[in-house]
N, C-alpha and C positions, 0 to 999 in steps of 0.2 A: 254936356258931353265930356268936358275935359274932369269933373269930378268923379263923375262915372268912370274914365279910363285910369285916373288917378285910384279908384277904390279896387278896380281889377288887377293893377301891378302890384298895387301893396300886397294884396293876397297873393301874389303869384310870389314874390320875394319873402314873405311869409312861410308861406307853406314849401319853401327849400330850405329855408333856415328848420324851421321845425322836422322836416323830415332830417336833416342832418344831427341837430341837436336830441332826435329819439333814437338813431342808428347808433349815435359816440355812447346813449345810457346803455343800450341792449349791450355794446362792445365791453362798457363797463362792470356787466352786470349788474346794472341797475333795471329798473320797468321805465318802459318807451310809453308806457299806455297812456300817458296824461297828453305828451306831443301828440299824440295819433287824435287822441281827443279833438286837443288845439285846432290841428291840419285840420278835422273833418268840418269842425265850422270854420275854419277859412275858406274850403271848400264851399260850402255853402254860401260864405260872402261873396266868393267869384261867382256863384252860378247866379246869386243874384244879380251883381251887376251886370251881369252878361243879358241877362233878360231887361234890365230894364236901359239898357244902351239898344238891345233892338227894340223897344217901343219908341226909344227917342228918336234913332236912326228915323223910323218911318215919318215921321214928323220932320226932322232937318230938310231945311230948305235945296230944293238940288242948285246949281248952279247953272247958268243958259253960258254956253260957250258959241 
């Protein structure tokens, strides 16, 4: 689980860095297209571990209080 939640933040901090470092090239008149690229399989990498943290979820032992 904690690798899973470790592969979700990296993406998540990832893909603010990239969308900021595509906004500074567009500002620069440079092309953003390669960041946007980048973000979309980051994107991708969150969506995966979001799926496979809920199969894990189901499986995690609950706890009896």
């Amino acid at each position: 689980m904690q690798q899973i939640l470790g592969d979700y933040q990296d993406s998540v901090v990832t893909r603010d860095l990239l969308r900021r470092l595509g906004a500074e090239a567009f500002v620069q008149g440079e092309s953003g297209f390669s960041y946007g690229r980048l973000h979309a399989l980051e994107q991708s990498v969150a969506l995966d571990a979001e799926a496979r943290f809920h199969r894990q979820w189901k499986k995690f032992p609950s706890a009896s209080l």
